[in-house]
Backbone bond lengths (Angstrom), bond angles and torsions (degrees), N, CA, C in turn:
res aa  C-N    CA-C-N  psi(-1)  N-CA   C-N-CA  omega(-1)  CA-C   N-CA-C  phi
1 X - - - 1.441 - - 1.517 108.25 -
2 X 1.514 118.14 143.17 1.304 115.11 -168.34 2.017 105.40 -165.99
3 X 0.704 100.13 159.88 1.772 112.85 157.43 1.833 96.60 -85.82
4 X 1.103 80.26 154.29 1.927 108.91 179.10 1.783 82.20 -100.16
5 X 1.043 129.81 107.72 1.270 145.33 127.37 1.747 107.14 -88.17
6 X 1.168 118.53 164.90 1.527 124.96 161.36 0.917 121.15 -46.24
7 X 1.180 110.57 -61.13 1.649 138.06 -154.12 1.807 85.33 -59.72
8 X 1.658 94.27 -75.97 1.633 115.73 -157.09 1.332 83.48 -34.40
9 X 1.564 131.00 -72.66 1.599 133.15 -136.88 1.848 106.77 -57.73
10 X 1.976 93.31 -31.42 1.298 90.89 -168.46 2.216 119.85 -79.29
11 X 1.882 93.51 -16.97 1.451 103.54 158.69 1.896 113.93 -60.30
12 X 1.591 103.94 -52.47 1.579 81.90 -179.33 1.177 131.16 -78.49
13 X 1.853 121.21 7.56 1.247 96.51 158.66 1.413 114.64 -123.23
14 X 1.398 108.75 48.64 1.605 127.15 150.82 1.250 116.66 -93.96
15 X 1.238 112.04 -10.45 2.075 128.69 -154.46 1.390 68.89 -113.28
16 X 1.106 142.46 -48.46 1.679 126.05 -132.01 1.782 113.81 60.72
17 X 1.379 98.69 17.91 1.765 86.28 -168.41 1.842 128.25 -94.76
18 X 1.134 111.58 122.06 1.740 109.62 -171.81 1.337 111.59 -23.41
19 X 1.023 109.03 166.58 1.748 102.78 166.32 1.524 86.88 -165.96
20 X 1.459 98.18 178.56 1.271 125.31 -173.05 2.060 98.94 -130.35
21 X 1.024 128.85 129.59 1.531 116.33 -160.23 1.508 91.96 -126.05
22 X 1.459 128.33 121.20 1.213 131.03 153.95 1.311 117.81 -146.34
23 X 1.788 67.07 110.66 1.798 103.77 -175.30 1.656 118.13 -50.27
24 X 1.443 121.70 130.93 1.366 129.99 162.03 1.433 117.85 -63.55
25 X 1.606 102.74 125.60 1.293 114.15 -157.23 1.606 93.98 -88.44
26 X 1.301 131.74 6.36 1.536 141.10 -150.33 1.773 109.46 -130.45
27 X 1.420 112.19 0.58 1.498 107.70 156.26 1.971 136.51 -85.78
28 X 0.584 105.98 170.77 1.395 107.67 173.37 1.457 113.92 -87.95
29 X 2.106 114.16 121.15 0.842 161.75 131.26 1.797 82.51 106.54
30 X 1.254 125.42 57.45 1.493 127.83 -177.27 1.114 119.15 61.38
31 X 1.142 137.53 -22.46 1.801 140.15 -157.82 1.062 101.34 -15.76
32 X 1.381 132.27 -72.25 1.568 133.07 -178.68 1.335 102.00 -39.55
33 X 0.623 176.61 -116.53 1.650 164.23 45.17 1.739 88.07 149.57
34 X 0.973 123.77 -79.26 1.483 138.07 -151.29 1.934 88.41 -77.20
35 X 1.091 121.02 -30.52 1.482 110.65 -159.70 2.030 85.23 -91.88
36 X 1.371 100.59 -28.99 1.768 79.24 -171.25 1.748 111.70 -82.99
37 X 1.558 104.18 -6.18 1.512 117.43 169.76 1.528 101.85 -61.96
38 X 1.390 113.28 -58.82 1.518 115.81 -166.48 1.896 108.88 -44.15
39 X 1.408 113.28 -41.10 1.143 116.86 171.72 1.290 120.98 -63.95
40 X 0.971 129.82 -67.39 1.782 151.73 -172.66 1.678 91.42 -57.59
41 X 1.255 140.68 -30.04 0.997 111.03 -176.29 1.635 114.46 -97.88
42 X 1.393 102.82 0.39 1.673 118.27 160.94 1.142 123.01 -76.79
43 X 1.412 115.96 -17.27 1.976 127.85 177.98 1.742 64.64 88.11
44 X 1.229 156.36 61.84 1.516 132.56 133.39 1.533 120.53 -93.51
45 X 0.925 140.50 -0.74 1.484 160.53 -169.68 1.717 145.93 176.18
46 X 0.952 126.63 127.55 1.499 119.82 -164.93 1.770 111.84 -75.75
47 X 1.147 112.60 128.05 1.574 105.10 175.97 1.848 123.51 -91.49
48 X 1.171 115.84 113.50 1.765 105.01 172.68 1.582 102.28 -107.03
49 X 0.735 91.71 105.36 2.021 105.57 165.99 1.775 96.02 -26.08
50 X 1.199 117.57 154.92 1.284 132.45 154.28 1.352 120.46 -65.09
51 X 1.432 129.57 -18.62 1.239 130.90 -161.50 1.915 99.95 -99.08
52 X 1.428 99.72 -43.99 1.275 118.89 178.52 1.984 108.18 -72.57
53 X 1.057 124.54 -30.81 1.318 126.23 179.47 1.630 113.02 -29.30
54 X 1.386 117.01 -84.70 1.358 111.96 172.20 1.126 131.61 -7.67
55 X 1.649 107.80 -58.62 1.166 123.82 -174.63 1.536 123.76 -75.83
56 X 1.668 110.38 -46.78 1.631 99.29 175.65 1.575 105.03 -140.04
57 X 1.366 121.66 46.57 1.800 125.06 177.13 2.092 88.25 -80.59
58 X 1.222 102.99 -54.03 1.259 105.18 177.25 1.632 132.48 -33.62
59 X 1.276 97.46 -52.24 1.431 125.47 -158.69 1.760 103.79 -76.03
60 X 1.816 109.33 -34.81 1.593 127.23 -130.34 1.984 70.41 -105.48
61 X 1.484 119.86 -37.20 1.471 125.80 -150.37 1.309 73.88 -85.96
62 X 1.225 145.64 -95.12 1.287 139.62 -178.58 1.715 125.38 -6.13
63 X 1.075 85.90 -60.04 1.885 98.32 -170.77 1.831 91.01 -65.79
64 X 1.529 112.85 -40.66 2.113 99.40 -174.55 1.399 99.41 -80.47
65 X 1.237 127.20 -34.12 1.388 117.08 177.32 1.382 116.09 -43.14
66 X 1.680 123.63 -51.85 1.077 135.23 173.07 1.391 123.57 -74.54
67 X 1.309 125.21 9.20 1.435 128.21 -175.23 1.523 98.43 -121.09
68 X 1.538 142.21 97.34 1.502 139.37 160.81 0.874 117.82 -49.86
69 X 1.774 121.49 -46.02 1.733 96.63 171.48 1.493 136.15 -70.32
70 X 1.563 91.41 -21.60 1.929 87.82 170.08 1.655 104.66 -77.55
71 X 1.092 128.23 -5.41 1.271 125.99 -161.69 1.955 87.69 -99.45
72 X 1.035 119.59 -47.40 1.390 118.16 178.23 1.866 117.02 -71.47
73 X 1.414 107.77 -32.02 1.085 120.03 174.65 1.755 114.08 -61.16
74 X 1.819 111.11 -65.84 0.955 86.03 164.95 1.774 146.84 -106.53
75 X 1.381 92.30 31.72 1.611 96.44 135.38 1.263 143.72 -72.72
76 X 0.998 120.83 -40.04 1.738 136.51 177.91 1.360 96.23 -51.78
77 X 1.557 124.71 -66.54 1.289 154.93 -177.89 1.570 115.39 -38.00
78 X 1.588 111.33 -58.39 1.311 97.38 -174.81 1.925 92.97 -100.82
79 X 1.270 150.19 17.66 1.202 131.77 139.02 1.372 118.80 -81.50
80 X 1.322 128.26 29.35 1.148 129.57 172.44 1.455 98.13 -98.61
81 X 1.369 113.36 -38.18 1.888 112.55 -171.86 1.669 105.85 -73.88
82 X 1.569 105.38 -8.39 1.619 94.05 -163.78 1.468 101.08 -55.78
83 X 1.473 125.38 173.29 1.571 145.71 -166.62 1.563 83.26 -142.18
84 X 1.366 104.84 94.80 1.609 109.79 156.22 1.592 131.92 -59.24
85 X 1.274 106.60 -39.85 1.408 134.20 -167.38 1.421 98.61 -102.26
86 X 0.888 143.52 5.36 1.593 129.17 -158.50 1.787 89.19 -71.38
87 X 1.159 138.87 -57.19 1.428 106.19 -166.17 1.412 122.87 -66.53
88 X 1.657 120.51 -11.77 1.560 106.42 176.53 1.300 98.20 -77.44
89 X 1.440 135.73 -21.22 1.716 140.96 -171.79 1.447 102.27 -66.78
90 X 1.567 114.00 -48.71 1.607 108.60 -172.50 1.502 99.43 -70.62
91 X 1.474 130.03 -40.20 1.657 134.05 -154.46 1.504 99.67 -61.90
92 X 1.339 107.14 -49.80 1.773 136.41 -169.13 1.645 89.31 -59.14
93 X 0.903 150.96 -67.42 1.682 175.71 -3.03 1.475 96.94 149.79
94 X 1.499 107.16 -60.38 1.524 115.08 175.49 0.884 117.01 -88.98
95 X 1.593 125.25 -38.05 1.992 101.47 158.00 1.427 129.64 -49.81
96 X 1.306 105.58 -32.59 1.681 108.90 -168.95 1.516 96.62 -57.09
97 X 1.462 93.80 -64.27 2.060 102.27 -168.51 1.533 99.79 -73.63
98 X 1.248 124.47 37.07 1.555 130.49 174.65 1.456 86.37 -118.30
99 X 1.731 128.79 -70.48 1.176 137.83 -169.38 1.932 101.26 -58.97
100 X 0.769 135.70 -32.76 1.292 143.51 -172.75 1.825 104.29 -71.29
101 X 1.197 87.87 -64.61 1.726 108.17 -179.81 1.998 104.01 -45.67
102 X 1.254 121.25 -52.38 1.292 141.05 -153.66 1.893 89.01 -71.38
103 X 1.656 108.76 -48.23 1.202 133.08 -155.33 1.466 107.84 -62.49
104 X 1.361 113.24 -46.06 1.249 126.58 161.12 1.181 147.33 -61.20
């Protein structure tokens, strides 16, 4: 169980690890919200609203804990989105528009 921060979403699908995502209703313009959509609509993670938490984060963590194929499912699922390379991609990214920038 977790908030959809960036960061977090981008650890579980380096882990490959299930999660349960409930988004903070207290960021700017939803991000949490939209980043734990990006998953959930891959079968990579289950979403419980913040509002709904109280009521069934408990119940929902229980019921995937006890289910292996959703537990295998969405693992497989959200280590497929991981970005292994993403920092030589951003470095590569900023030299170019470094070499570009200089060029001009």
């Amino acid at each position: 169980m977790s908030r959809a921060g960036a960061s977090s979403i981008s650890e579980f699908c380096l882990l490959g690890m299930p999660v349960i995502l409930v988004p903070s209703p207290n960021v700017a313009e939803n991000h949490q919200y939209h980043n734990a959509m990006a998953l959930v609509k891959r079968d990579a993670a289950i979403h419980v609203s913040d509002a709904d938490a109280p009521k069934t984060l408990i119940n929902t963590a229980i019921a995937t804990v006890n289910d292996q194929g959703m537990l295998e499912k969405l693992a497989s699922n959200v280590k497929q989105l991981a970005k292994y390379n993403s920092a030589e991609e951003i470095a590569d990214r900023v030299i170019e528009m470094a070499k570009r920038y200089i060029q001009s």
